[in-house]
C-alpha positions, -999 to 999 in steps of 0.1 A, spaced: -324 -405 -17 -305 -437 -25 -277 -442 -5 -251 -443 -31 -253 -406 -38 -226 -378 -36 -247 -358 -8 -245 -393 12 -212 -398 5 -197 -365 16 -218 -372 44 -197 -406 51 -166 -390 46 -171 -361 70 -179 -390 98 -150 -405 90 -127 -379 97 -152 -371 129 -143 -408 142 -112 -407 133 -105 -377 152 -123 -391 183 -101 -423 184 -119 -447 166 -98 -476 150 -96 -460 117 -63 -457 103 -42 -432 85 -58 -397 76 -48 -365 52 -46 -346 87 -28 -366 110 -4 -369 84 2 -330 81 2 -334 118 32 -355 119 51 -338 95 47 -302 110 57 -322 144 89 -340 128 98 -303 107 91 -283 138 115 -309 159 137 -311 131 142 -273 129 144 -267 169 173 -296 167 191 -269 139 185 -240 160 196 -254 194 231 -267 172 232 -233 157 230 -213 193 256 -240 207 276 -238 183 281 -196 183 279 -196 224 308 -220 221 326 -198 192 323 -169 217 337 -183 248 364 -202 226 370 -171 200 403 -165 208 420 -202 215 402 -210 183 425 -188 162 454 -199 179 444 -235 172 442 -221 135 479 -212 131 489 -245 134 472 -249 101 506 -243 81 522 -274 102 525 -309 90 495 -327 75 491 -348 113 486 -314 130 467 -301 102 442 -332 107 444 -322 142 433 -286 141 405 -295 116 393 -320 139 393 -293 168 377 -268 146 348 -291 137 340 -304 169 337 -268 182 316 -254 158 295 -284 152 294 -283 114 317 -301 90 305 -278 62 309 -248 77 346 -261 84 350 -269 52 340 -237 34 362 -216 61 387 -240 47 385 -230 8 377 -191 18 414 -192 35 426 -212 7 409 -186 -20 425 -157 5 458 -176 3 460 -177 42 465 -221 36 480 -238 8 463 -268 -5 485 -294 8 479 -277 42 439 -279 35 443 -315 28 452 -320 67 423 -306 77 399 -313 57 406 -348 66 404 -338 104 370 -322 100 355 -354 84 363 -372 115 355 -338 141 319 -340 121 309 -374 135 313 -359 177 277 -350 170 264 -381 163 284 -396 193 266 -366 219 231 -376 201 237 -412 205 252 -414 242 225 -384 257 198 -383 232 189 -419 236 205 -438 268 197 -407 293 165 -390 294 186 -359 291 149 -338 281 142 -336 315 171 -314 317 167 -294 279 144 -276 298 157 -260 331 189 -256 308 173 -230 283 155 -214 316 191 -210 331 207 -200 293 183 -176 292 189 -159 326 223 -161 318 219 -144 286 202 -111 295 223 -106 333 253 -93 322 272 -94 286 298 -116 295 274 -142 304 262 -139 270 283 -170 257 277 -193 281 238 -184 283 238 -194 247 257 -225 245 231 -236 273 202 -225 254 214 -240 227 220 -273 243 180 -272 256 164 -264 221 190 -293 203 181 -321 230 141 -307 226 141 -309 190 160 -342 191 125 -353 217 99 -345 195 121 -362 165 124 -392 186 80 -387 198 70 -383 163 91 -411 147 77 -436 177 41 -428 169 56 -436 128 70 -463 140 38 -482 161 5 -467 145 18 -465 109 26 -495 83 57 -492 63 59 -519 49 77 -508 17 107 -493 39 105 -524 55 107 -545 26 142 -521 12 155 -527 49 155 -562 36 170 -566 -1 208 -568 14 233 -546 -9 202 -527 -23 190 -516 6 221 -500 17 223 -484 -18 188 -470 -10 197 -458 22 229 -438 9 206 -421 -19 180 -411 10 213 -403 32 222 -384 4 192 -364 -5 186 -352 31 217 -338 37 214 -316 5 182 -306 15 193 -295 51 227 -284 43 240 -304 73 256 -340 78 251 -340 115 214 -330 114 212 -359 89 229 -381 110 204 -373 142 174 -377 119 189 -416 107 201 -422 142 160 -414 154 148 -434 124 169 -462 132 159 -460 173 125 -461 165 124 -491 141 118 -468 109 146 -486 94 168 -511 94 204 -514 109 220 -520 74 199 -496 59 205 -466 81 243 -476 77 240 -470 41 224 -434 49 251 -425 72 276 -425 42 256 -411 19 251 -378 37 291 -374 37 285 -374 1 261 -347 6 281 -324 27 302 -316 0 279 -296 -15 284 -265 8 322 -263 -2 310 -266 -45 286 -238 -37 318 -218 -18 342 -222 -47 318 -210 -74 337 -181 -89 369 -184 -63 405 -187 -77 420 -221 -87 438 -228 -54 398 -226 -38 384 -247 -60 411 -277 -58 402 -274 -23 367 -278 -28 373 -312 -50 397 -321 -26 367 -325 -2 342 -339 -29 370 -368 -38 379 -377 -3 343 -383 2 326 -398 -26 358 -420 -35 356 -429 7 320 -441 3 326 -458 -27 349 -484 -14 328 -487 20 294 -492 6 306 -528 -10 326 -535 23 298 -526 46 294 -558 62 334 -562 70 330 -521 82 298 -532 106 316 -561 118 346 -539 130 321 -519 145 304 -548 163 337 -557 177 343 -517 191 307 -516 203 284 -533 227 251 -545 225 228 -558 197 222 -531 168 193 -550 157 171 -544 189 162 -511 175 171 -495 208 202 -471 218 223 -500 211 215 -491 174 223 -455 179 258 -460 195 269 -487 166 254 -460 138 280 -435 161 312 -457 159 299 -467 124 302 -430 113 336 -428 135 355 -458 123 346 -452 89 363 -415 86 391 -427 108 398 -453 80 393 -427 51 415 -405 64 442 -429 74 443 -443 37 444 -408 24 464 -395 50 498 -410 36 491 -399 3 488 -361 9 513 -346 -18 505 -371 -46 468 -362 -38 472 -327 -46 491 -331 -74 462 -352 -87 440 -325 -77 462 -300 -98 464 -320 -126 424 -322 -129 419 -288 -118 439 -263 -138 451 -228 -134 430 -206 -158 454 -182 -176 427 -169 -197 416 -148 -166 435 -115 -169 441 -89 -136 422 -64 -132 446 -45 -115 410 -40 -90 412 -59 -52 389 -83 -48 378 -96 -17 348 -124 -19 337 -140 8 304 -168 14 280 -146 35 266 -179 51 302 -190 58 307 -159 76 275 -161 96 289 -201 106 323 -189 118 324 -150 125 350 -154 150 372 -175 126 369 -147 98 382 -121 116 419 -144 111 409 -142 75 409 -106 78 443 -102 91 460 -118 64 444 -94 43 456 -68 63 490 -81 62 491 -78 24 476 -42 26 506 -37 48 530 -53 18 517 -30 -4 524 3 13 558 -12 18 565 -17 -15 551 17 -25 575 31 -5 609 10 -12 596 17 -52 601 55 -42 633 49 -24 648 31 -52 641 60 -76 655 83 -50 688 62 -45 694 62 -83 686 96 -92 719 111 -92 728 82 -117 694 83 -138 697 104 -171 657 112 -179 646 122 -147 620 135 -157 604 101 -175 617 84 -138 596 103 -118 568 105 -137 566 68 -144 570 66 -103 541 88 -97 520 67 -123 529 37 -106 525 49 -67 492 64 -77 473 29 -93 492 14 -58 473 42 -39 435 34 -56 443 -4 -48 450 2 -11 417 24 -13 397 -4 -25 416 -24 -3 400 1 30 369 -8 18 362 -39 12 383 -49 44 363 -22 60 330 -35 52 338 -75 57 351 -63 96 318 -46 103 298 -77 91 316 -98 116 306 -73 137 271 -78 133 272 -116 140 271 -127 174 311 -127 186 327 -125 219 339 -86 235 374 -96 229 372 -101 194 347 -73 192 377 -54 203 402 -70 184 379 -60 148 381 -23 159 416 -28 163 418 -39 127 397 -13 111 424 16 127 451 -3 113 433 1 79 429 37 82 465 39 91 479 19 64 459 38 38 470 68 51 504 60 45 498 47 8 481 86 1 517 95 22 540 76 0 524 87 -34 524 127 -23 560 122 -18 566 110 -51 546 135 -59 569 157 -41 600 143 -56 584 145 -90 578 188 -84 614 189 -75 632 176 -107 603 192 -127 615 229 -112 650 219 -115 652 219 -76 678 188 -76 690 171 -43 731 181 -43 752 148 -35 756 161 1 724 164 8 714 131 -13 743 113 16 730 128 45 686 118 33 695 81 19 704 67 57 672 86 68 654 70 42 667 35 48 654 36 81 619 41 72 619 15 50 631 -12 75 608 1 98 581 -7 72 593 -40 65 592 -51 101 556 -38 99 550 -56 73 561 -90 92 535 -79 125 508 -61 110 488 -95 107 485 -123 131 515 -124 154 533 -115 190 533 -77 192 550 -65 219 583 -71 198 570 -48 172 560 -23 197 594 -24 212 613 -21 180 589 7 169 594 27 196 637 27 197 629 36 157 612 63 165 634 75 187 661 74 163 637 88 137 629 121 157 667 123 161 678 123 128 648 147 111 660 172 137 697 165 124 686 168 86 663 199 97 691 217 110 715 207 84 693 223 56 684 256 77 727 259 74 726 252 38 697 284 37 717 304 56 751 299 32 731 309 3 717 280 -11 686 278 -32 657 280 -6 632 264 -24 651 235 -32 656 234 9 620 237 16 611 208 -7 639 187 13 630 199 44 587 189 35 602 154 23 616 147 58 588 160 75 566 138 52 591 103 54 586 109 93 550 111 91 550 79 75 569 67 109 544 85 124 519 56 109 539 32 115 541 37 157 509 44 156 497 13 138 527 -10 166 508 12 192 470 -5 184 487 -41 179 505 -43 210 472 -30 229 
């Protein structure tokens, strides 16, 4: 058979991959190839898991003093910075910061000059990972120690619940330095067995190349939805000599371009406010990279000058200059921006504007990102509260709506048409807080099911009794306007002494609401439960008073059923007092 044939040369081919396999010096094959990439992808997914797990064990141990940091959201735009900063270097994610950021905006729990702040101080709390990657992943053989650290996280994990946390952030620190290994193994054996020549020719083409590199930068980080696993993956490219210095400089600012994507995807149907928010983010980075890719060089000199060492060597010297690269270049954006925070989001305003061609509903609705509440379930949970506050506006202002009617009854000539506009009005107020019990309801017991501390655990439980309470008392408030309503419908009208002695009774509940109103979200409690309980006091004193005032009026001949209805309508207005002592009672603990 000649030699030439296709028998023969199947037969040549499957020696080929035979010595190949068995070390010969052939080069590249189809296999080894898929080897590498399932090595780099499995690597590159163990580094995301590890900085997921870290990032929730250090959520749960930090839960609380994370929502304090929050409230100093509505300071200035320096402490706004600030707590964006904190926030990011806690949970390890810039985008997830971000998108918590335009869900509080779309909730109304930040206003967008406030966001501005922090979305500033998350750009800069984004780049801590790169600095942890560079200063352990490279210079310290800190592998030898991923190891025994996920043996420990894990023992930690499964002894006892409150170790739970801290087993976590340790198992999370293992797998992310163990994935950042293999990255680095697998781009070595890239680097020294495999020709690149065409990278290496881009690293070379000045200003191109670093166009290049912000396109790739760019592309990964939309493909992997995070700028700090980017980052790792350029910082390992540049340590093993995949690229060059300038180019990997250029991929560093392209992937802050693609972290904006997360917080597009989270405005996508959200109210105005969110979605200036969201271009707040996308303009603060694109316009930032645009005026540092064509002053690179003065940017990398900078950094030379903050930085030891010689980036070119392709060793950690690279991956600490990428690091203060990434740094210096945020710091700068934000300082440039920084001064400029009012006129910026009046810019922001101006391009985005308020759509009044949406009409209300007169329906709640509560959206929310499910993978933003997956990123930061301990952080939602302050979401939830502000929610709960307005719940708590609204039963307030059912009620003052039925003691203004009540007030100007005596003066009001259609009754009738007063009270039945007040029932009408109280009972679309009462469907609203229903909806409002559910969808609350239902976002609480998905934070639930995400990984968060006891204390918070607790705190959610709390919440949801609150929301039974305060629905309770809407279906209170409109049965006593339905009350009132049967009253002038049967001609059983209030007499002006009786009308004097219910108004002050009346008043009272509704301060007592409005001081609810003030507590029932984030806040000091003990204040409320203090006040609460001196009202109630004075509230049990004064139905017996009314009580026994109508049971006199009974017994000098007065209409009785007009006295039963004003005796029920006490008995009712305290019940809502009822609520609200009950609802200071699960605040205050």
């Amino acid at each position: 058979m000649p030699p030439n044939t296709p028998k023969n040369n199947g037969f040549l081919m499957v020696l080929c991959f035979y010595l190949k396999f068995s070390g010969s010096a052939c080069t590249i094959t189809f296999m080894a190839i898929v080897s590498l990439l399932l090595r780099m992808t499995g690597g590159l997914c163990l580094f995301l898991f590890g900085m997921k797990m870290l990032s929730d064990g250090i959520q749960q141990s930090a839960g609380d003093r994370m929502k304090k940091t929050l409230n100093f959201m509505t300071g200035n735009r320096f402490v706004g910075m600030l707590t964006g900063f904190a926030v990011t270097s806690i949970i390890q994610s810039s985008s997830a910061a971000t998108v918590m950021v335009v869900a509080f905006v779309n909730a109304g729990l930040l206003t967008l000059t406030q966001s501005i702040g922090v979305i500033m101080g998350a750009n800069i709390g984004t780049t801590v990972t790169a600095w942890i990657v560079s200063l352990l992943g490279f210079s310290v053989k800190i592998s030898n120690m991923a190891l025994p650290a996920v043996g420990i996280g894990f023992i930690l994990s499964i002894i006892k619940w409150k170790y739970k946390s801290l087993g976590d952030l340790l198992l999370g620190f293992g797998f992310l330095f163990m994935g950042l290994e293999y990255l680095t193994q697998t781009m070595s054996v890239v680097g020294n067995n495999y020709n690149f020549n065409a990278i290496a020719a881009l690293s070379h083409l000045g200003f191109l190349s670093v166009l290049t590199g912000a396109g790739a930068g760019l592309v990964i980080t939309l493909l992997i939805h995070s700028s700090s696993a980017s980052t790792a993956i350029v910082l390992t490219m540049a340590y093993n000599g995949v690229v060059g210095y300038e180019m990997a400089a250029g991929m560093i600012l392209g992937a802050n371009i693609g972290t904006t994507l997360d917080a597009t995807l989270a405005a996508i149907g959200a109210k105005t406010a969110a979605k200036r928010a969201a271009l707040v983010h996308i303009l603060f980075n694109v316009v930032g990279t645009i005026w540092a890719l064509p002053l690179l060089k003065p940017l990398l000199a900078l950094v030379h000058i903050l930085t030891p060492g010689n980036p070119v060597a392709h060793d950690s010297a690279i991956t600490i200059h990428l690091a203060m690269l990434h740094t210096v270049f945020n710091s700068v954006n934000t300082i440039l921006f920084l001064p400029f925070v009012k006129h910026y989001a009046k810019l922001v305003s101006l391009i985005v504007r308020e759509d009044t061609s949406k009409k209300e509903s007169g329906h709640y609705q509560f959206t929310y990102i499910p993978g933003a509440l997956t990123d930061t379930p301990e952080l939602n949970i302050l979401r939830a509260e502000k929610e709960i506050h307005d719940m708590a506006g609204v039963a307030s202002s059912m009620y003052a709506r039925f003691s203004a009617v009540l007030r100007s009854l005596r003066e009001t000539g259609d009754k009738k048409d007063a009270v039945t506009t007040l029932c009408e009005e109280l009972k679309q107020k009462e469907e609203y807080t229903d909806e409002m019990r559910e969808a609350l309801s239902g976002f609480l017991i998905e934070c639930t099911r995400e990984q968060i501390n006891p204390r918070s655990e607790h705190r959610v439980f709390q919440l949801l009794r609150v929301i039974g309470y305060i629905e309770e008392m809407s279906d209170e408030c409109y049965s006593i306007s339905r009350l009132l309503e049967k009253s002038v419908r049967k001609d059983y009208v209030f007499k002006n002494e009786e009308m004097d002695d219910l108004i002050p009774y009346v008043n009272q509940i509704e301060g007592f609401l409005g001081l609810l109103q003030k507590r029932a979200g984030p806040g000091p409690a003990i204040a409320l439960a203090v006040h609460t309980l001196k009202l109630k006091t004075n509230m049990s004193s004064s139905r017996k008073k009314l009580q026994k005032l109508s049971r006199k009026r009974i017994e000098a001949g007065e209409n009785v059923k007009t006295e039963l209805i004003f005796i029920d309508l006490v008995r009712r207005i305290e019940k809502l007092g009822d609520y609200c002592f009950d609802i200071a009672e699960v605040i205050a603990g």
